[in-house]
C-alpha positions in Angstrom: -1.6 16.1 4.8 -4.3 16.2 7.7 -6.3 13.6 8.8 -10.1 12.9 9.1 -11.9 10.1 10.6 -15.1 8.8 8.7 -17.7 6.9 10.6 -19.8 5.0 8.9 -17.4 4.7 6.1 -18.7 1.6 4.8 -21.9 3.0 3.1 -23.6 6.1 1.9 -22.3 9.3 2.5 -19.7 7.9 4.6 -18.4 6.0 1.9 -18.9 8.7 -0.8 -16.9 11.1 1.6 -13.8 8.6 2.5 -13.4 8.2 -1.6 -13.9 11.7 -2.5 -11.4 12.7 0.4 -8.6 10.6 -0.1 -7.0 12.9 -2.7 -6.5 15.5 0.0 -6.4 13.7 3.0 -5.1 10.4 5.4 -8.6 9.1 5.9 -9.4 6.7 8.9 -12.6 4.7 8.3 -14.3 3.3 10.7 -17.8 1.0 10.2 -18.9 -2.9 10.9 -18.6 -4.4 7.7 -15.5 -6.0 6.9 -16.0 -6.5 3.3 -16.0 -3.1 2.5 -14.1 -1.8 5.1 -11.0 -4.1 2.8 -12.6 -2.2 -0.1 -11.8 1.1 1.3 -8.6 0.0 2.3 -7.7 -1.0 -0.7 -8.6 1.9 -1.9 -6.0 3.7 0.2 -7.9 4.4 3.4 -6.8 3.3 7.0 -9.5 1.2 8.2 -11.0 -0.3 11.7 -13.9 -2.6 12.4 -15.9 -1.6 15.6 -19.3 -2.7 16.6 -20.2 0.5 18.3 -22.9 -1.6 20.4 -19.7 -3.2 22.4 -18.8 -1.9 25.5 -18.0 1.9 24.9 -14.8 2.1 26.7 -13.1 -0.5 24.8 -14.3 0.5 21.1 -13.1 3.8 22.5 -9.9 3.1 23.3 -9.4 1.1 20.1 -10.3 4.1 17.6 -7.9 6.8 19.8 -5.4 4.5 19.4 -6.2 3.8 15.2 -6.2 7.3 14.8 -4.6 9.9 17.3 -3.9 12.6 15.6 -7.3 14.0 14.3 -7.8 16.9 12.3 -11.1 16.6 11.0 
């Protein structure tokens, strides 16, 4: 199965998409709010909180770490 990285994830489209693509893929989600960040986890998604207005090498470094091995 390939992987894709949603950001975003926690509304919208981004949401939309990291449901819609779970049946085909490992989806990472990635967004600020932590309640539905668990949603989407709980759905079957991988899932990180970052607050992209932190400092841009650390939230970086955390989401290569959460997800390495991108397809998508």
């Amino acid at each position: 199965m390939k992987n894709v990285l949603i950001t975003g994830a926690t509304s919208g489209l981004g949401k939309s998409l990291a449901i819609d693509l779970l049946q085909e893929y490992n989806v990472y989600c990635v967004g600020r709010n932590k309640n539905q960040l668990g949603y989407l986890k709980d759905m079957g998604c991988k899932t990180l909180k970052i607050d992209f207005l932190e400092n841009e090498k650390l939230w970086m470094n955390n989401l290569i770490s959460f997800c390495p091995n991108l397809d998508v």
